[in-house]
C-alpha positions in Angstrom: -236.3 43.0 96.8 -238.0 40.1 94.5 -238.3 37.2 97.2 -241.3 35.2 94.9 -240.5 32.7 92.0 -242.1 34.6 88.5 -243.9 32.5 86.4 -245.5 32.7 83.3 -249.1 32.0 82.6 -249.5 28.8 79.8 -252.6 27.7 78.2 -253.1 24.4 80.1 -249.5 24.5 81.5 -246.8 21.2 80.5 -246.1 18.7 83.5 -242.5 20.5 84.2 -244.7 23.8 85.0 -246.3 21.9 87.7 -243.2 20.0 89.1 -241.7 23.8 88.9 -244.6 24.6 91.4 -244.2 22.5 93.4 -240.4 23.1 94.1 -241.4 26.4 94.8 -244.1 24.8 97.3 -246.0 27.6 95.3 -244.7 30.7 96.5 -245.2 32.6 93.4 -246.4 35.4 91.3 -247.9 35.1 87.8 -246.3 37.4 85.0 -248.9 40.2 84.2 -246.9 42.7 82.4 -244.5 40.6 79.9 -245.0 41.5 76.3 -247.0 38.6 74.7 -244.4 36.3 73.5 -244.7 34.5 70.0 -245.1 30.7 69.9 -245.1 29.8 73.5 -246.9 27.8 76.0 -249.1 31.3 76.9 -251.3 30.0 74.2 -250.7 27.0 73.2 -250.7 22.7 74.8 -249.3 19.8 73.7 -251.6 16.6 74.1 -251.1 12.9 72.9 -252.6 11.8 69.9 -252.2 8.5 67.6 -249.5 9.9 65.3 -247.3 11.7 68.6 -247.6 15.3 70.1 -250.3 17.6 68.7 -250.1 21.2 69.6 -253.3 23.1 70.6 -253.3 26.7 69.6 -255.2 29.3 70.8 -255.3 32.4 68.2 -255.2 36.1 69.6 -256.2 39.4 68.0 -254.3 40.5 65.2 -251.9 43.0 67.0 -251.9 40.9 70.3 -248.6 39.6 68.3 -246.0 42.8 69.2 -245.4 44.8 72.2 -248.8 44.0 74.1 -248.5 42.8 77.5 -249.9 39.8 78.8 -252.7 41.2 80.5 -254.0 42.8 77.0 -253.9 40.2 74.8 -257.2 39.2 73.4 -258.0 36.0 72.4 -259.9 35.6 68.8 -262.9 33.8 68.0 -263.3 34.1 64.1 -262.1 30.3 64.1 -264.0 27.9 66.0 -260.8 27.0 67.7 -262.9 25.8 71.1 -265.0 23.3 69.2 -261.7 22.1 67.9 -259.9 22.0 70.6 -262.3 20.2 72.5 -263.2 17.9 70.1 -259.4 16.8 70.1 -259.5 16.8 73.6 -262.6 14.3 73.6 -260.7 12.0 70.5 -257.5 11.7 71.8 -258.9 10.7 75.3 -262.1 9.2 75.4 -260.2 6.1 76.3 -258.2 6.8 78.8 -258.8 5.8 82.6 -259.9 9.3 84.0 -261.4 11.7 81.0 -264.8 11.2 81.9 -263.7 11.9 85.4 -263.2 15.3 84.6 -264.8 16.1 81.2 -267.6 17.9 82.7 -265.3 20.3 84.7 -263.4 21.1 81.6 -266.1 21.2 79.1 -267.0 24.6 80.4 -264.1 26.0 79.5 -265.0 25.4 75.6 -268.1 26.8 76.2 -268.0 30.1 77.5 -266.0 32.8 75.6 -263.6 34.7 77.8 -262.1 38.1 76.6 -258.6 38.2 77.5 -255.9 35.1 76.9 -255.1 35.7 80.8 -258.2 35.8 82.5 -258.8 32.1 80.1 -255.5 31.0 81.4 -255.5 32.0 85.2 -259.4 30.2 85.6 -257.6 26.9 84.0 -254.6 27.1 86.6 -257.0 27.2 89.1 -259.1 24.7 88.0 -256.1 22.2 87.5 -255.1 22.9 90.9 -258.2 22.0 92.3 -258.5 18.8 91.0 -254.3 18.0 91.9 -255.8 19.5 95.7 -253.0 22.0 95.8 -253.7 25.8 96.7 -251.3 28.3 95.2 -251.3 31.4 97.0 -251.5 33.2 93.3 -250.7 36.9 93.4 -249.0 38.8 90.6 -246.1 41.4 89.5 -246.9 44.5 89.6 -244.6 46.0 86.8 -242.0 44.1 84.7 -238.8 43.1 86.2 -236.1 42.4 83.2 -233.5 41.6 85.5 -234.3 38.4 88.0 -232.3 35.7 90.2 -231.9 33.2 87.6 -233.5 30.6 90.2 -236.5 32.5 91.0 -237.3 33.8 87.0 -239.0 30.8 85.0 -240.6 32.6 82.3 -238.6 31.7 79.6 -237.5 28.4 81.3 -240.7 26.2 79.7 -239.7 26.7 76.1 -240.3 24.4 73.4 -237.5 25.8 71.7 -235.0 24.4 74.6 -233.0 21.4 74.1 -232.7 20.6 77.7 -234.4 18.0 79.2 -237.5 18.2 81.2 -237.7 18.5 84.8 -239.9 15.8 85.2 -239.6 12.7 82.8 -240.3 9.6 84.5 -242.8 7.7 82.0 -246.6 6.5 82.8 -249.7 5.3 80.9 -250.7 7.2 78.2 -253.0 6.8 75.5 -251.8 5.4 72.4 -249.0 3.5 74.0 -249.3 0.9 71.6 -248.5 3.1 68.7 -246.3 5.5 70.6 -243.0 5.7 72.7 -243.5 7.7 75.8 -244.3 11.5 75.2 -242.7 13.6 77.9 -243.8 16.5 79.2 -247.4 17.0 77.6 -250.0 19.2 79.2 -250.6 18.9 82.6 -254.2 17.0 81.5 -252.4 14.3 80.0 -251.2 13.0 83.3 -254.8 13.6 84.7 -256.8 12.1 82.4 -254.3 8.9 82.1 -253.2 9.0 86.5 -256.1 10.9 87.9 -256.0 11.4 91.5 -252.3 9.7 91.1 -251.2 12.9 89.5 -250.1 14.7 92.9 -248.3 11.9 93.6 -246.0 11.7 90.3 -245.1 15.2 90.5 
């Protein structure tokens, strides 16, 4: 009998992922056996930038796209989509309160080439948990359950696509609030870099 939340595994997961967590007082396993799902938070971040939200894709092996699980989905390097990704990173938050806080943590990440899209993702998790001082007892499915408790299954409850509101959408700081109205529910670095160690305390 399923007793653990599911969750899926994001490319440095939106804010509402971690408040998610942390209803769950992190009691969860990580989706391993989903089939790769197209234009999702599995590879892909929203961050702040002067003209509003700018996604952050990360691309995958041609035919990673259809009926590959999670586990097996490669991430492509033919584009220099680290360089970029960090550089964006760097731009759209050198001003804020905390980036250099953390920069050199994170730069690694945009430096080394990992294999698999969920090896990439589960080493950020776990690197954003550290610095918010929490420690997820992480442990994973071991075959794909269709059918869950609709308040224990959150992989498709994170969507981009949904209309709902976020969890979690009580404004702070951000960078480029002059230009800006509040952005809601960014990736989880966007509250760090802008709150730092306040971050815990807002979710």
């Amino acid at each position: 009998m399923q007793s653990l939340a599911i969750f899926p595994l994001f490319y440095l997961p939106p804010v509402s992922y971690f408040t998610a967590l942390k209803a769950q007082d992190f009691n969860i396993q990580l989706e391993k056996h989903e089939h790769f799902p197209k234009q999702t938070n599995r590879n892909r971040a929203s961050i702040a930038s002067p003209n509003g939200s700018l996604d952050l894709t990360i691309p995958v092996i041609k035919g990673s796209k259809m009926h590959t699980p999670i586990k097996d989905v490669k991430i492509s390097y033919d584009l220099k989509w680290q360089r970029l990704h960090w550089l964006s990173l760097q731009t759209c938050y050198r001003s804020s309160a905390y980036f250099e806080f953390y920069e050199d943590g994170l730069a690694p990440f945009y430096q080394k080439k990992f294999e698999y899209l969920f090896d990439y993702n589960l080493q950020l998790l776990e690197w954003l948990c550290k610095q918010l001082k929490v420690s997820p007892a992480l442990s994973f499915n071991e075959e794909y359950e269709k059918e869950l408790p609709l308040d224990l299954d959150f992989r498709n409850k994170f969507s981009s696509k949904k209309t709902a509101p976020a969890p979690q959408t009580k404004s702070y700081f951000q960078v480029f609030s002059d230009r800006n109205e509040f952005i809601p529910n960014l990736s989880m670095v966007d509250l760090l870099f802008n709150q730092g160690p306040q971050s815990k305390l807002y979710l």
